[in-house]
N, C-alpha and C positions, 0 to 999 in steps of 0.2 A: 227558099230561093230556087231559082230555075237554072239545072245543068246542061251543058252544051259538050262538045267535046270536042277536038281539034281534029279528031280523024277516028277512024273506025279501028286502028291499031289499040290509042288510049283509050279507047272507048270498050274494048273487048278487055283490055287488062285492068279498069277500074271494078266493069263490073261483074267480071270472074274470079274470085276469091283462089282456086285453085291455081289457073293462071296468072295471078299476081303474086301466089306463093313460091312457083318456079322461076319466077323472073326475077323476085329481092329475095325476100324469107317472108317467116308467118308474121313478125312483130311488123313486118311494111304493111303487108296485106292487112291487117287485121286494121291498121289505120288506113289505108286508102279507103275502106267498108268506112269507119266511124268519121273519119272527114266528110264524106260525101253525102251519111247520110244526116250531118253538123249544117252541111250547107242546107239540104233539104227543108229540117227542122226548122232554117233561121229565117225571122219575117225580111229581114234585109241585109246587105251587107256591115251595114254598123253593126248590127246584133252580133252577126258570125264573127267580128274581128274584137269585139270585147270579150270574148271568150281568153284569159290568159293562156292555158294552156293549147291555143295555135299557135302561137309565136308569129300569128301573121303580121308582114312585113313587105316594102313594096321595095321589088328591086329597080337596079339600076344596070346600066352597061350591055351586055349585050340582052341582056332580061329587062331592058326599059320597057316602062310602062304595064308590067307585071307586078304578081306578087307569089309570096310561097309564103305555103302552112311546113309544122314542123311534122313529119312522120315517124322518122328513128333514125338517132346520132345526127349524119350530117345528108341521109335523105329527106326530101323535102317534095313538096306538090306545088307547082306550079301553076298560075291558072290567071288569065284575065278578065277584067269585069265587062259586062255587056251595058255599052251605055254609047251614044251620040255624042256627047260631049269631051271636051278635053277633061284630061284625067284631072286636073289642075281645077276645076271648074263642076265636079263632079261631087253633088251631095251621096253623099254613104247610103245614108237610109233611103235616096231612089232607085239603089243599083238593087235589082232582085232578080240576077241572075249571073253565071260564071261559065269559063270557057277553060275546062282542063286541056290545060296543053302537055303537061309531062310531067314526070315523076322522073327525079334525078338529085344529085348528088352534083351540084354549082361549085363546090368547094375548092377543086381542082386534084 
């Protein structure tokens, strides 16, 4: 699948392993690297979300219309799909591509 990124901030701490390691720890980093390149590998988004060990899931509330992968404990990656269509209305396997929005800790 094809990666996008909400801004040039996420965009530099996904793909700097160092920089992602001073801003959570190694065990985050080391997953935002194996997420990213999970999404890469996958022919669509159905594939990427049968993987059990994402725990992907699509939120709601002030994260409508998102979803988030699991990275470590209760951080998570966040990221929306690239599609024209309502999310509702949206075959899986035509989404082949995502929009990392943030890496964060929703839990409260």
């Amino acid at each position: 699948m094809y990666i996008e990124f909400r801004n040039k901030k996420i965009e530099k701490i996904c793909n700097n392993f160092e920089i992602a390691k001073k801003k959570y720890n190694v065990t985050v980093a080391k997953k935002i690297v194996q997420r990213l390149n999970e999404f890469r590998a996958s022919k669509n988004f159905k594939v990427f979300c049968s993987l059990k060990s994402h725990h992907c899931h699509k939120l709601s509330g002030d994260y409508d219309e998102k979803f988030a992968v699991y990275l470590d404990g209760k951080t998570r990656l966040i990221f929306s799909i690239i599609s024209d269509k309502d999310l509702h209305d949206i075959d899986f396997e035509e989404v082949l591509g995502v929009i990392i929005e943030e890496v964060t800790d929703y839990h409260g």
